[in-house]
C-alpha positions in Angstrom: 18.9 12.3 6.5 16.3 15.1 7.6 16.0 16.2 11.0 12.2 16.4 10.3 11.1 12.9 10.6 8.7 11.8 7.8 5.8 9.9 10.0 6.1 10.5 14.1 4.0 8.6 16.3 3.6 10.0 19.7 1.8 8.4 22.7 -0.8 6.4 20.5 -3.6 4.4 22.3 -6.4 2.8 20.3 -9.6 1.3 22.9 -12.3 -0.7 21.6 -15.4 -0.6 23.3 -17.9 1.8 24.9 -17.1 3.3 28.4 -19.9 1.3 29.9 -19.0 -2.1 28.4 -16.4 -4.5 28.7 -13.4 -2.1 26.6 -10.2 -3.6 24.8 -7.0 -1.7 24.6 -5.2 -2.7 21.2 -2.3 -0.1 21.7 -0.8 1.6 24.9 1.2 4.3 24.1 3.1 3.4 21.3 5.6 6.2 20.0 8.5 5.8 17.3 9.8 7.6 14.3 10.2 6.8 10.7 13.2 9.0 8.8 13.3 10.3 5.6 14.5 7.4 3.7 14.2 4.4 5.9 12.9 1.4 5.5 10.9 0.2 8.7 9.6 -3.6 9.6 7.5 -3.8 12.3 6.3 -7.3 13.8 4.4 -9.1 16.2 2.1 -12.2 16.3 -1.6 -12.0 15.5 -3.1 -10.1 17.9 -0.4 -7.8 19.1 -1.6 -4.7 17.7 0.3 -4.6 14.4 -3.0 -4.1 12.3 -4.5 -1.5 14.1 -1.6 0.1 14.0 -0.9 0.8 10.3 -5.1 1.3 10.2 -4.1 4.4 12.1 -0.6 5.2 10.5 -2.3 4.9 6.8 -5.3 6.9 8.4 -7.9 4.2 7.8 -8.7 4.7 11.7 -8.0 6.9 14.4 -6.3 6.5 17.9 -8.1 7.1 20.8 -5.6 9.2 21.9 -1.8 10.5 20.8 -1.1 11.5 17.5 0.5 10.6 14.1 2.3 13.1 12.2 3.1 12.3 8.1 5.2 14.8 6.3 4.6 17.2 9.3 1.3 16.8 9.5 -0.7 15.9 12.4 -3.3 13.4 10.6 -5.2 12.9 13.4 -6.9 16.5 13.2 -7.4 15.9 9.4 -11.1 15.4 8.3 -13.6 15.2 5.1 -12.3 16.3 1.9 -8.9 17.3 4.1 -8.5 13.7 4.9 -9.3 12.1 1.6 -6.4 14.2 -0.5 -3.9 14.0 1.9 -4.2 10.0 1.8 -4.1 10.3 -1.7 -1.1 12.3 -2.4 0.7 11.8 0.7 0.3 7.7 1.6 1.2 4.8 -0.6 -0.6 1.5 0.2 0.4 -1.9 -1.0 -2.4 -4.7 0.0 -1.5 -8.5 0.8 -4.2 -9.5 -2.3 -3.5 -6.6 -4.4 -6.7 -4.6 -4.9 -6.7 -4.1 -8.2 -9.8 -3.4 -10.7 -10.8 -6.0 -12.4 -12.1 -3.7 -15.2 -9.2 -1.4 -15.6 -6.0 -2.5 -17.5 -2.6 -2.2 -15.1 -2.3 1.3 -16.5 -5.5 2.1 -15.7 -5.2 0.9 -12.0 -1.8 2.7 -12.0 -3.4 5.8 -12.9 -6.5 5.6 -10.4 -5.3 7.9 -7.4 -4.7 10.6 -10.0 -7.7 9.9 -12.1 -9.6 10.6 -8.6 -7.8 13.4 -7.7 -8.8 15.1 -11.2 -5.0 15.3 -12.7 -4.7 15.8 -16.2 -4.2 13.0 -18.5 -0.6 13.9 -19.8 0.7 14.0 -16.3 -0.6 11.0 -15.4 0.4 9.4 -18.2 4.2 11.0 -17.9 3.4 9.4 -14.3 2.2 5.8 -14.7 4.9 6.0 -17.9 7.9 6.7 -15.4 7.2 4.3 -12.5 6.1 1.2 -14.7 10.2 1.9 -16.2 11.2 2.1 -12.5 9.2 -1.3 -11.6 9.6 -2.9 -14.8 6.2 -3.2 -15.8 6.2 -1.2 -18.8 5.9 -3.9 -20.7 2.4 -5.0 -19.3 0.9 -1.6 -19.1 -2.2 -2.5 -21.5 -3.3 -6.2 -20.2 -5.8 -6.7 -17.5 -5.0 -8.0 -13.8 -6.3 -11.3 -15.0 -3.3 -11.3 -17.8 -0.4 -10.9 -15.4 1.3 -13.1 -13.0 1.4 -12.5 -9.3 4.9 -11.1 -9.0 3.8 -8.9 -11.9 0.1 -7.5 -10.2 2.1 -6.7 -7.1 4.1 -4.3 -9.1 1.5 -2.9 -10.6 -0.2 -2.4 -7.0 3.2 -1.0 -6.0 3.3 1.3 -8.9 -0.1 2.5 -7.9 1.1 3.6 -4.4 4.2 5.1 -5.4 2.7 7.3 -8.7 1.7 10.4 -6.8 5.0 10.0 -4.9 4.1 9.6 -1.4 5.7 10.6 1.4 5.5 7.0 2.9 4.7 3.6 1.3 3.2 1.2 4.0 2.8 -2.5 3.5 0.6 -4.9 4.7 2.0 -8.0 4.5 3.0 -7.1 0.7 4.7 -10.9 0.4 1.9 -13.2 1.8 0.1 -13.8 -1.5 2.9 -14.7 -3.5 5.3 -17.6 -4.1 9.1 -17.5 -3.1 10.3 -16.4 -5.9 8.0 -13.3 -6.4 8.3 -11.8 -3.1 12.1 -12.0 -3.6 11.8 -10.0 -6.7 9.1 -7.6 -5.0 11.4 -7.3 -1.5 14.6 -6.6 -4.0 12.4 -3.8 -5.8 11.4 -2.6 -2.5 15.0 -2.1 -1.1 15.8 -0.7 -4.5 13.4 1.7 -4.5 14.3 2.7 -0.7 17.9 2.8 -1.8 18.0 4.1 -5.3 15.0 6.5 -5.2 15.3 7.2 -1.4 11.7 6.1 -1.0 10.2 5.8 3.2 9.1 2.9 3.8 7.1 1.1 6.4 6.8 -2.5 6.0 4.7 -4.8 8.2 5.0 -8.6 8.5 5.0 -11.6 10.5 7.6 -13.0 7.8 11.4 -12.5 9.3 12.9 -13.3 5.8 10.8 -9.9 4.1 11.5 -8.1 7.7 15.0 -8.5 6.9 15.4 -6.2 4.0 14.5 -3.8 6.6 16.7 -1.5 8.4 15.4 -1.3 11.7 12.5 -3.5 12.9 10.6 -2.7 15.8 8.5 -5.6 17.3 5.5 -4.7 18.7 3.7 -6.9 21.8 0.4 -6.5 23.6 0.2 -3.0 22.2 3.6 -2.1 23.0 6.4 -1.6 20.9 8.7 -4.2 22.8 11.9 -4.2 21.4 13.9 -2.9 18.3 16.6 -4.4 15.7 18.8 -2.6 14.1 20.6 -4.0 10.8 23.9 -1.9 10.7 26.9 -3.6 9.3 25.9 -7.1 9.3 24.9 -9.4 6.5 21.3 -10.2 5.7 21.6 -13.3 6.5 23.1 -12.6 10.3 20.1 -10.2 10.4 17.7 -12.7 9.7 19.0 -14.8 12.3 19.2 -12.1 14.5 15.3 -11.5 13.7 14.3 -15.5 14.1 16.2 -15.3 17.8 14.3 -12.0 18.5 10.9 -13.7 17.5 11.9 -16.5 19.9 12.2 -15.2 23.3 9.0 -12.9 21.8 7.0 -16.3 21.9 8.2 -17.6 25.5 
């Protein structure tokens, strides 16, 4: 493990609101780590803050104050042209509903962030070739997002936030659009990747079963990060439990 940590949040606050009108304050001072090779959960109910803050982590938005380091850079002073690669390259995105082009074949969407960033056409080939083997999709490489299953577009969505090999992968609520037995398969994949391939990963959801493949959750409350869970030694299932008894003195 790295001493360096691979995103650090510091002192975020996000307001909504002008000065003169009735203002909102989504977080208050949130700070945590995220260490080369974990695999984060954060959770909270609707409302807590949870969105807004992976709209700021994935550098879709920006805090009113703090900052957010990724890779050792501070994102928050990142702008433009700056901004735009440094999403690319550096932050992996999977979506609840996918996002994928209707237009494009799965390879095609795999190869998008490259094809943007103007990377030849053998590398992103060698690319899109070695993470569809990874994510066991290399079999569906040629058919359109209509062609493939659920379980099967949210691989290739994965594979098209993990191509340019990101620093971090954050997901939003990666599970929600599938059935039982696809998010199993895509929550095995995940911890598989994290494991095997030492990939970061920040995972949030309101779902304890996908929070606990995670190592560490932090629950997050009112803009606050409230508590934290650690898995250690025990088995997912006690974890779980341990996550469903967290979420219950969260709701009192």
């Amino acid at each position: 493990m790295q001493n360096q940590p691979v995103v650090s949040v510091h002192d975020i606050t996000k307001t909504y609101g002008k000065a003169n009108e009735k203002q909102y304050q989504a977080l208050k001072g949130v700070t945590f780590d995220v260490h080369q090779g974990e695999f984060v959960g954060i959770m909270g109910a609707s409302g807590s803050g949870k969105t807004t803050l992976l709209n700021i982590l994935s550098t879709l938005d920006r805090p009113t104050s703090g900052t957010v380091a990724i890779d050792g850079q501070d994102v928050t002073a990142l702008k433009g042209d700056r901004l735009s690669d440094f999403r690319a390259k550096q932050v992996g995105f999977i979506f609840q509903d996918f996002n994928l082009l209707e237009n494009l074949t799965a390879r095609e969407n795999i190869a998008l962030p490259m094809a943007l960033q103007n990377v030849s056409h053998k590398r992103q080939q060698d690319a899109v070739d070695k993470i569809a083997r990874t994510l066991g999709i290399d079999g569906v490489l040629d058919h359109y997002p209509t062609e493939l299953s659920g379980g099967q577009k949210q691989r290739v969505a994965a594979a098209r936030a993990l191509v340019q090999e990101p620093a971090i992968l954050f997901g939003d609520e990666p599970t929600g659009a599938l059935d039982s037995q696809s998010a199993r398969e895509l929550l095995n994949t995940m911890r598989e990747l994290n494991q095997a391939q030492g990939v970061s990963i920040l995972l949030v959801t309101h779902d304890p079963f996908s929070a606990s493949y995670a190592q560490r959750i932090l629950f997050i409350k009112d803009g606050q990060i409230g508590s934290e869970l650690v898995h250690g030694d025990q088995s997912q299932a006690d974890f779980y439990q341990e996550i469903l008894n967290t979420l219950g003195t969260f709701q009192n």
